[in-house]
VOBA-1610 file (N, C-alpha, C; in pm, whole numbers, padded with zeros to 5 digits, always signed):
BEGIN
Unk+00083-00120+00000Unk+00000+00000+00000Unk+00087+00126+00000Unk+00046+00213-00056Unk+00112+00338-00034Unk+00119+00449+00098Unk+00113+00542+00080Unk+00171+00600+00233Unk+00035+00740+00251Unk-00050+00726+00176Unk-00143+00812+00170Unk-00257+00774+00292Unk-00313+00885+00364Unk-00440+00911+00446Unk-00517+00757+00413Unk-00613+00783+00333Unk-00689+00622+00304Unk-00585+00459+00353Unk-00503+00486+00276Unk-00394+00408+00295Unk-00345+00354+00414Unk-00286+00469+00480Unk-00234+00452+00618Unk-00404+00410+00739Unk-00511+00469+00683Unk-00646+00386+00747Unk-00689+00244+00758Unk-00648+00245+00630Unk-00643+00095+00610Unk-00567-00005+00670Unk-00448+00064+00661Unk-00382-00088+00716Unk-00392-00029+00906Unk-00440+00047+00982Unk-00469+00040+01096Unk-00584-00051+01101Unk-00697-00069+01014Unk-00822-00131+00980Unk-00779-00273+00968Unk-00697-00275+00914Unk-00682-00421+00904Unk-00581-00485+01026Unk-00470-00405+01021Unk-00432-00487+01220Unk-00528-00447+01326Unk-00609-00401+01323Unk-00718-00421+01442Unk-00767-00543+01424Unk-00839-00521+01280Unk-00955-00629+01233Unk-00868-00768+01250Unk-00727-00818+01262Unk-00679-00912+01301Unk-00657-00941+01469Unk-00675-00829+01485Unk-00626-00862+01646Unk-00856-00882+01717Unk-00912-00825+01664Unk-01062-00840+01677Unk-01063-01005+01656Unk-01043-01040+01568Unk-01101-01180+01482Unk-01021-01293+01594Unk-00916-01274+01600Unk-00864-01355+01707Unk-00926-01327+01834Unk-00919-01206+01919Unk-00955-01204+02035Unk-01127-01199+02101Unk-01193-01137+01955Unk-01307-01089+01981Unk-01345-01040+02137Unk-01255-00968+02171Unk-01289-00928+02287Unk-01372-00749+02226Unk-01473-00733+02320Unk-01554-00639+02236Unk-01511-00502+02226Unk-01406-00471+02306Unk-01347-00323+02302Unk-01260-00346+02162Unk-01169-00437+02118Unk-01140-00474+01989Unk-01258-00477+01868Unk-01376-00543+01879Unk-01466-00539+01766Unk-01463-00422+01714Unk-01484-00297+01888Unk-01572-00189+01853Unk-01482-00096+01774Unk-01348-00089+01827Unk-01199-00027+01761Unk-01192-00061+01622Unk-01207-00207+01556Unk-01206-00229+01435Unk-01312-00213+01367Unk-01411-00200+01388Unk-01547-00129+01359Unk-01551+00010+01301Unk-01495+00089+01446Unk-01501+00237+01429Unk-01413+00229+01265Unk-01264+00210+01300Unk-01226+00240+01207Unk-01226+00170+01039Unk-01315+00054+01053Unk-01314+00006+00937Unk-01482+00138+00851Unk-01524+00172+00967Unk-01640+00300+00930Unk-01545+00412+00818Unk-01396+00431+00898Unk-01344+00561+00904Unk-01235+00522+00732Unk-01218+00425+00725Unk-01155+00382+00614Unk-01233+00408+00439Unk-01370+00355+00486Unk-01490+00349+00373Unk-01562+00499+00337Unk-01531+00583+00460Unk-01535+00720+00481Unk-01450+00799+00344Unk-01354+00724+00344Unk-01227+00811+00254Unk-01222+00769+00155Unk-01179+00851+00068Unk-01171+00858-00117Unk-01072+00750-00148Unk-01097+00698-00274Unk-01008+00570-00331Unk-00934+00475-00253Unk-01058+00418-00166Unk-00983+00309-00069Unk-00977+00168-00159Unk-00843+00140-00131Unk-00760+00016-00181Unk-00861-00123-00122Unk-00895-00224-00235Unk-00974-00325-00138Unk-01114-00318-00090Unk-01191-00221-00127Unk-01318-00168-00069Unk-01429-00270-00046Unk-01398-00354-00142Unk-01505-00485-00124Unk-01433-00571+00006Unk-01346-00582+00001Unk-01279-00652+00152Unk-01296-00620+00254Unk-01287-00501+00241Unk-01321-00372+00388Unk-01462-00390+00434Unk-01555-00370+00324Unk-01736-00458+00347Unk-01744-00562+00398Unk-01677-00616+00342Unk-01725-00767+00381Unk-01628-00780+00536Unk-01495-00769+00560Unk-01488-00797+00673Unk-01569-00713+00805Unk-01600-00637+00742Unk-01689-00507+00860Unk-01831-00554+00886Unk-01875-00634+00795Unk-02004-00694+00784Unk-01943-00808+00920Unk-01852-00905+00868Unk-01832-01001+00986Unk-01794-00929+01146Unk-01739-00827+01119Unk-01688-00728+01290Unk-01844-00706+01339Unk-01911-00676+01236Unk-02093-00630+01300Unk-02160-00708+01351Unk-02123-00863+01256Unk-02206-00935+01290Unk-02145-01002+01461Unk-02037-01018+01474Unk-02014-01060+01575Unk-02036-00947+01700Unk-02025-00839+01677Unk-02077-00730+01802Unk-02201-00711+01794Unk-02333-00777+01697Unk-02456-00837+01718Unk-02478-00928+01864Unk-02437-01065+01792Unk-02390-01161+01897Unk-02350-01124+02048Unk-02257-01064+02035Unk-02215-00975+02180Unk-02287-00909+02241Unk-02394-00829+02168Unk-02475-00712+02234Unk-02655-00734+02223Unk-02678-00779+02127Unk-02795-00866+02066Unk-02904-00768+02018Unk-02794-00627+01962Unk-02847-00520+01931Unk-02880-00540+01751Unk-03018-00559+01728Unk-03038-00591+01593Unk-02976-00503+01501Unk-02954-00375+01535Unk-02923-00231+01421Unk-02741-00326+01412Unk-02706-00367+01509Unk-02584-00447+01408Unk-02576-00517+01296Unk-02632-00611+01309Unk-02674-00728+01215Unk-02754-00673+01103Unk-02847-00574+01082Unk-02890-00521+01006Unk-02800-00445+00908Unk-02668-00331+00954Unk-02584-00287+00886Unk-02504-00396+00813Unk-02479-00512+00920Unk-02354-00609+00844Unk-02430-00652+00694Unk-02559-00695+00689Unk-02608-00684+00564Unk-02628-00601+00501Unk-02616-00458+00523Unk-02608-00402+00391Unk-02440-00344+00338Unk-02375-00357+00448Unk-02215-00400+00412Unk-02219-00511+00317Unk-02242-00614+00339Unk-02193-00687+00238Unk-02279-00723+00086Unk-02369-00649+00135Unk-02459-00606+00000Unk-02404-00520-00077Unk-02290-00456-00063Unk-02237-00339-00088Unk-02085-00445-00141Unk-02077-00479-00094Unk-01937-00593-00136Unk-01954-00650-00241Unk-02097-00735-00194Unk-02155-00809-00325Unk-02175-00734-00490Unk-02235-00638-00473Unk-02213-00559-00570Unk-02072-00491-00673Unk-02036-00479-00543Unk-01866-00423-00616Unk-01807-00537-00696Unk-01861-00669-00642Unk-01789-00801-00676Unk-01839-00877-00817Unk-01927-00790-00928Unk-01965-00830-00993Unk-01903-00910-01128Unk-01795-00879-01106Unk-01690-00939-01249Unk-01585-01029-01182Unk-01662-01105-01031Unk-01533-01209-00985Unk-01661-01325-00942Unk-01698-01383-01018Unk-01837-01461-00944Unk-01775-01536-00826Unk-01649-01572-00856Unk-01621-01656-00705Unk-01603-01574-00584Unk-01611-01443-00582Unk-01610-01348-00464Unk-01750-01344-00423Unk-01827-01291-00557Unk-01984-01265-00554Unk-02058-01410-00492Unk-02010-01527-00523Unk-02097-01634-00462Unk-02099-01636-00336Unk-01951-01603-00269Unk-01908-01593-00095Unk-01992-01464-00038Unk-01959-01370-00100Unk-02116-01266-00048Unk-02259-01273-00037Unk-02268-01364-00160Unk-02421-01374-00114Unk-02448-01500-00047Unk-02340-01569-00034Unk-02408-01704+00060Unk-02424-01617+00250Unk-02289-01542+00242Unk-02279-01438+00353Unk-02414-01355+00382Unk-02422-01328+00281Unk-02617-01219+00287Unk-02744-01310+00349Unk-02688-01472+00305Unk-02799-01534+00306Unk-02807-01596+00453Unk-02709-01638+00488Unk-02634-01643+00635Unk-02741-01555+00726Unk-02654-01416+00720Unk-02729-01313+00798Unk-02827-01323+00801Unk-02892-01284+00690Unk-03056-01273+00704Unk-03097-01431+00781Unk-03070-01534+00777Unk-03130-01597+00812Unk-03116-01613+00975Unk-02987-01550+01028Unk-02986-01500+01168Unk-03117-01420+01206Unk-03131-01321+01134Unk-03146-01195+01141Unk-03312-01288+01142Unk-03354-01357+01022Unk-03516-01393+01052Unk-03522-01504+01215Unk-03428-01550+01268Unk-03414-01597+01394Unk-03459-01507+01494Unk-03431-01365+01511Unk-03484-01304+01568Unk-03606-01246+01581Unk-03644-01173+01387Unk-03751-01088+01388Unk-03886-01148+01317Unk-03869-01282+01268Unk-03968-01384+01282Unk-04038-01360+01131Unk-03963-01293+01055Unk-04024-01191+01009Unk-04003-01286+00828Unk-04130-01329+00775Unk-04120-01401+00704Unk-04050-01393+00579Unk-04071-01282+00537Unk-03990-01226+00395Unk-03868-01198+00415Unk-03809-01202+00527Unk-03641-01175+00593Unk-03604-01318+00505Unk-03691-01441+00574Unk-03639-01584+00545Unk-03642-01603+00393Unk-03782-01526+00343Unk-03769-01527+00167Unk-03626-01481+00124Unk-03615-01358+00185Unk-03462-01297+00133Unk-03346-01372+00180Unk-03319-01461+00270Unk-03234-01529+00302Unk-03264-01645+00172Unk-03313-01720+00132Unk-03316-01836+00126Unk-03301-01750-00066Unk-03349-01633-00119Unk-03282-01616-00219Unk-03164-01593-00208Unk-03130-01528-00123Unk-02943-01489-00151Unk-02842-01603-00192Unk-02908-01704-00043Unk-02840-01860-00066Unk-02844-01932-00174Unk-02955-01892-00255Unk-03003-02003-00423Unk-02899-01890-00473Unk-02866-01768-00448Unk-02808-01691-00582Unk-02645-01746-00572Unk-02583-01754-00426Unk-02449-01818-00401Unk-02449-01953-00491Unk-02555-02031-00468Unk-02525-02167-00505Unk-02511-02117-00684Unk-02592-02076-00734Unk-02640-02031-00892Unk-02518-01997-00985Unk-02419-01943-00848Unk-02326-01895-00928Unk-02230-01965-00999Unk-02144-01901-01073Unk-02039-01986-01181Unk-01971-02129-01068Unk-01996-02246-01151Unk-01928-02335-01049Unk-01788-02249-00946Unk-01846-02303-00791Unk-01791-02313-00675Unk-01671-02393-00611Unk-01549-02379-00569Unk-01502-02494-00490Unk-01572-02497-00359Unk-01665-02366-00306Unk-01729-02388-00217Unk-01871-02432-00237Unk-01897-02453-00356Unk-02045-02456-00378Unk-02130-02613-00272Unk-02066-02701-00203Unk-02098-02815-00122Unk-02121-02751-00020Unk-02049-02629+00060Unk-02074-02559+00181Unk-02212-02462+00141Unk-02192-02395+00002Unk-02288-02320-00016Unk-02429-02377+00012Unk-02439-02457-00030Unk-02542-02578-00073Unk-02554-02651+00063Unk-02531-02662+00140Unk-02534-02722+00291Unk-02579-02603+00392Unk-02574-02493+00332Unk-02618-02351+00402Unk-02778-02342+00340Unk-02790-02350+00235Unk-02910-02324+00179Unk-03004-02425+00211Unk-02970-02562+00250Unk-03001-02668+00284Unk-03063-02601+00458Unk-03005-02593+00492Unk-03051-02506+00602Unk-03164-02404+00647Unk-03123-02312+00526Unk-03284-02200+00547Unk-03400-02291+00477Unk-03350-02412+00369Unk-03480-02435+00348Unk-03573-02535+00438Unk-03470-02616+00510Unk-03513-02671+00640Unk-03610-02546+00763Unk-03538-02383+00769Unk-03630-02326+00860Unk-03750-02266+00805Unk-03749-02254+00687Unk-03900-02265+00562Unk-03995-02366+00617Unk-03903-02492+00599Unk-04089-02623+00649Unk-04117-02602+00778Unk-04008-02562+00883Unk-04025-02574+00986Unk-04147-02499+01051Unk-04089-02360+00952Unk-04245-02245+00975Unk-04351-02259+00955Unk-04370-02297+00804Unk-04456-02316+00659Unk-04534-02438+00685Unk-04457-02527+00702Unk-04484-02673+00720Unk-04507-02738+00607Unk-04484-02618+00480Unk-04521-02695+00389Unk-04388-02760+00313Unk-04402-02904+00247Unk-04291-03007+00211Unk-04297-02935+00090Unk-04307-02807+00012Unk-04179-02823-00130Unk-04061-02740-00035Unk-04060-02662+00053Unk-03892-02675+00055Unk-03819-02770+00148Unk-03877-02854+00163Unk-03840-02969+00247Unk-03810-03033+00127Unk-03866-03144+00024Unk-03838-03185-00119Unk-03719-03105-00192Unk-03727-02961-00158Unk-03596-02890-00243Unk-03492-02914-00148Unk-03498-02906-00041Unk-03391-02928+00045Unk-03357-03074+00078Unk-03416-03202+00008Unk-03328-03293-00028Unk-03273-03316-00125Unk-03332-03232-00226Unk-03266-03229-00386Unk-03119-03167-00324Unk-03078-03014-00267Unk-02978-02988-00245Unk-02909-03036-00153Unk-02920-03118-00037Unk-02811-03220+00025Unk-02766-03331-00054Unk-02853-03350-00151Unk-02797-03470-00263Unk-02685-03424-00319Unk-02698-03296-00374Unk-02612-03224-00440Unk-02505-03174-00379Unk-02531-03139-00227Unk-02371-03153-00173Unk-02312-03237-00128Unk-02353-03343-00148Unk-02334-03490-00083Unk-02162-03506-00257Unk-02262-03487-00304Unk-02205-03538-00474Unk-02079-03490-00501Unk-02075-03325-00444Unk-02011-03210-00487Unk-01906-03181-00379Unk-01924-03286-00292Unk-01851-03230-00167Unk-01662-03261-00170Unk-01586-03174-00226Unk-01464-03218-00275Unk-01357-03299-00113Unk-01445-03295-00001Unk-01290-03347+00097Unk-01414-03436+00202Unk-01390-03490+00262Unk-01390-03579+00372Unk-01509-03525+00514Unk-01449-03353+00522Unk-01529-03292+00621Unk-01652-03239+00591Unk-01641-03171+00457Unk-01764-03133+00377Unk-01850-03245+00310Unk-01818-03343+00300Unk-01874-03526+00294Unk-01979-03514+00365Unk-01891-03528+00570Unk-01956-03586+00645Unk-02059-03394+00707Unk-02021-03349+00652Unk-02142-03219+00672Unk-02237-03255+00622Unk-02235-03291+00481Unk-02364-03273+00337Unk-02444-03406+00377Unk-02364-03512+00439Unk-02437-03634+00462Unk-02542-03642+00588Unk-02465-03535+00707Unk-02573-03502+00821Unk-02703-03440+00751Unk-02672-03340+00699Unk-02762-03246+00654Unk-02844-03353+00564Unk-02828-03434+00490Unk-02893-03532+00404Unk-02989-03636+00518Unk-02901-03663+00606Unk-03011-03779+00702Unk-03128-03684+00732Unk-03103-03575+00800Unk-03187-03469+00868Unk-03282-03440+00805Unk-03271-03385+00686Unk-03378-03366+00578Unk-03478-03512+00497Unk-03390-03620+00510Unk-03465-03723+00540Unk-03509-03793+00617Unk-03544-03756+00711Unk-03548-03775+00861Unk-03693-03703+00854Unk-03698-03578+00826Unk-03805-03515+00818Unk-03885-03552+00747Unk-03889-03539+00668Unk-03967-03607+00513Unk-04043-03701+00592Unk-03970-03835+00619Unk-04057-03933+00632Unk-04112-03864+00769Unk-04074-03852+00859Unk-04176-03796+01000Unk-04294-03706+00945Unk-04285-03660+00842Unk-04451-03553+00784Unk-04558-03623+00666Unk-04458-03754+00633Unk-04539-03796+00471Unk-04554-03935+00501Unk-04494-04002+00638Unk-04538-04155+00659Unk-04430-04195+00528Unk-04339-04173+00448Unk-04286-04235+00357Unk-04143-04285+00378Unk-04127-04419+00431Unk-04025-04476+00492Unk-03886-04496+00373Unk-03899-04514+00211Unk-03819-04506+00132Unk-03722-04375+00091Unk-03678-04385+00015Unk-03588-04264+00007Unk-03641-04213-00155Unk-03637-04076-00106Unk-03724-03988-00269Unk-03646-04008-00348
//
């Protein structure tokens, strides 16, 4: 980096944001917070989609800490803001919006709030959608997820049915051993359910 104002913000932004991520102790969050604010503040910052997105994760964890929703609310539109910038790298853009889809689906944990979960459970189809993934088995094990808290609400079995179509698919796709035995939990679970709502003891 060079030796300019923005510059010299930045890389204070980023040894906080390392010493935060390790310690998460919350006087650190709030330090790497402030100044990852004070970085995005300033003209031609180096990295700007990085700076979003890790500021989105500093928010979301001083959510967690404080259980103040106006956190968790900004970290998504931080990385909505990432996501965007990220439009000519789909493998950046898929990690943002599986990230968007993440949140929100925290975020409908709290505020119950049904179209939160609609918007979660699109962000997650848009991560998976994207140009083949090496993460696309994690992506797809996340989405597997909101569509599991869909029936749970809804009760109704098509996203229970879609959400064994996609544990199949990360079952398939899953390139190592740990992401295997993830896609395969997530696969019993969702068949697990199925038959507990439809009496149907075979496998779809």
């Amino acid at each position: 980096m060079g030796g300019g104002p923005a510059n010299g913000l930045a890389e204070r932004f980023w040894e906080a944001f390392r010493v935060a991520r390790h310690s998460a102790d919350p006087a650190s969050v709030e330090k790497a917070i402030d100044l990852g604010h004070a970085v995005l503040a300033a003209e031609d910052v180096a990295e700007r989609r990085l700076v979003l997105s890790n500021l989105g994760g500093l928010l979301q964890t001083r959510y967690h800490q404080t259980g103040d929703f106006e956190f968790l609310q900004e970290a998504v539109r931080k990385v909505t803001e990432a996501y965007l910038l990220a439009y000519e790298s789909p493998e950046d853009s898929a990690g943002y919006a599986n990230n968007i889809g993440m949140l929100l689906h925290t975020a409908f944990q709290q505020n119950q709030d049904r179209s939160t979960l609609a918007d979660a459970l699109d962000w997650s189809r848009a991560a998976v959608e994207e140009e083949p993934s090496t993460k696309r088995a994690f992506y797809l094990g996340n989405l597997v997820v909101a569509l599991r808290t869909a029936f749970t609400v809804t009760k109704d079995l098509a996203p229970l049915a879609e959400a064994v179509e996609h544990a199949r698919a990360a079952v398939e796709c899953s390139p190592d051993d740990v992401l295997t035995a993830r896609s395969l939990h997530f696969l019993a679970v969702v068949l697990r359910d199925w038959s507990h709502d439809t009496g149907e003891t075979g496998v779809m």
